[in-house]
C-alpha positions, -999 to +999 in steps of 0.1 A: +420-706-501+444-717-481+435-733-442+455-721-412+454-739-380+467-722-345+477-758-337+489-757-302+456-759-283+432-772-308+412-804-298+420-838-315+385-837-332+387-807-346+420-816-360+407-846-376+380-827-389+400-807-406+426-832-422+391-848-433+378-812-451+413-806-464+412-842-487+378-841-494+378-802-506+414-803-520+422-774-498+455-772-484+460-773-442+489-758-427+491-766-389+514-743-371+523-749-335+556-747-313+552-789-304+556-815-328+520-831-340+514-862-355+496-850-389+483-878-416+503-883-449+486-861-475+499-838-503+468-814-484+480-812-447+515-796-439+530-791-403+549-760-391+568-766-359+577-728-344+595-719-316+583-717-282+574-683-270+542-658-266+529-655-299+552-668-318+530-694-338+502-663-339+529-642-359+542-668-385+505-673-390+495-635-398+529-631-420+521-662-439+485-658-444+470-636-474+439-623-480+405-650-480+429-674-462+409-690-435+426-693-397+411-718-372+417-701-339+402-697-302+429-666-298+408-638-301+439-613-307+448-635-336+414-637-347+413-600-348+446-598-366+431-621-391+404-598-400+423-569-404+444-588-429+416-597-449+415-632-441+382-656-422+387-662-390+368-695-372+368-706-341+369-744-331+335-738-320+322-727-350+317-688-346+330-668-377+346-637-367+341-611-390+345-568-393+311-567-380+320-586-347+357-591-340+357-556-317+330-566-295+346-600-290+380-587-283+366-558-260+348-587-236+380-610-234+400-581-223+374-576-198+375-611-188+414-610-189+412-579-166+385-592-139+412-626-138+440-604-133+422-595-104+410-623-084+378-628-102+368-665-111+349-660-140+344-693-156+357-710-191+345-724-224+319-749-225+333-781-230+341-792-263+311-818-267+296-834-296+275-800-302+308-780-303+322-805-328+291-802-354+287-768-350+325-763-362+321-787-390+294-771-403+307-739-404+339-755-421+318-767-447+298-735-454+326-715-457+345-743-481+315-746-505+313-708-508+352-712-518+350-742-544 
């Protein structure tokens, strides 16, 4: 299994996190994003730097992923296009998307998208605290020791 990263917004911890899984598991890490990060020195962690542009670094992710790949993402589009394609989907929270909830999740951020677009002030993610963190490392490890 190989470990996608939708690198452009993804919080410092949960970066580290994951350079940390990708040694210890032997699992290889491929950030993507359309800035240049600063990634440890490890035959495990790779960098792609993409251009800039809407869903540009979503794209390279979907054609370069296969099947039982896993994609760390808070793009719920992505995430969807990640299912279809037969691959896990996590977000840095810690929430596996899966066929069985994917829709349901992409049907309320539309929503949410829609009441922004007009006027509506409805609110963000909870910050990204020390639960957040745990919660996401957990789930990163479940889904690694079901793979190894």
């Amino acid at each position: 299994m190989k470990i996608w990263a939708d690198a452009d917004a993804l919080p410092g911890p949960i970066r580290d996190i994951l350079f940390r899984a990708a040694q210890r598991t032997e699992n290889q890490l491929v950030l993507v994003a359309n800035k240049r990060l600063r990634i440890p020195v490890s035959r495990y962690v790779k960098f792609e730097q993409v251009r800039h542009g809407a869903d540009v670094a979503d794209g390279f992710i979907v054609e370069s992923m296969e099947a039982g790949d896993l994609v760390i993402t808070a793009d719920i589009p992505l995430a969807a296009l990640v299912v279809e394609k037969g691959g896990l989907a996590l977000d840095p929270r810690g929430e596996l998307y899966s066929e069985d909830n994917i829709g349901e999740r992409l049907a309320m951020r539309n929503l949410m998208q829609e009441l922004r677009s007009e006027g509506m002030k409805t609110g963000g993610p909870r910050p990204m605290d020390k639960r957040a963190r745990q919660d996401f490392a957990n789930a990163l490890d479940r889904i690694l020791s079901r793979e190894n």
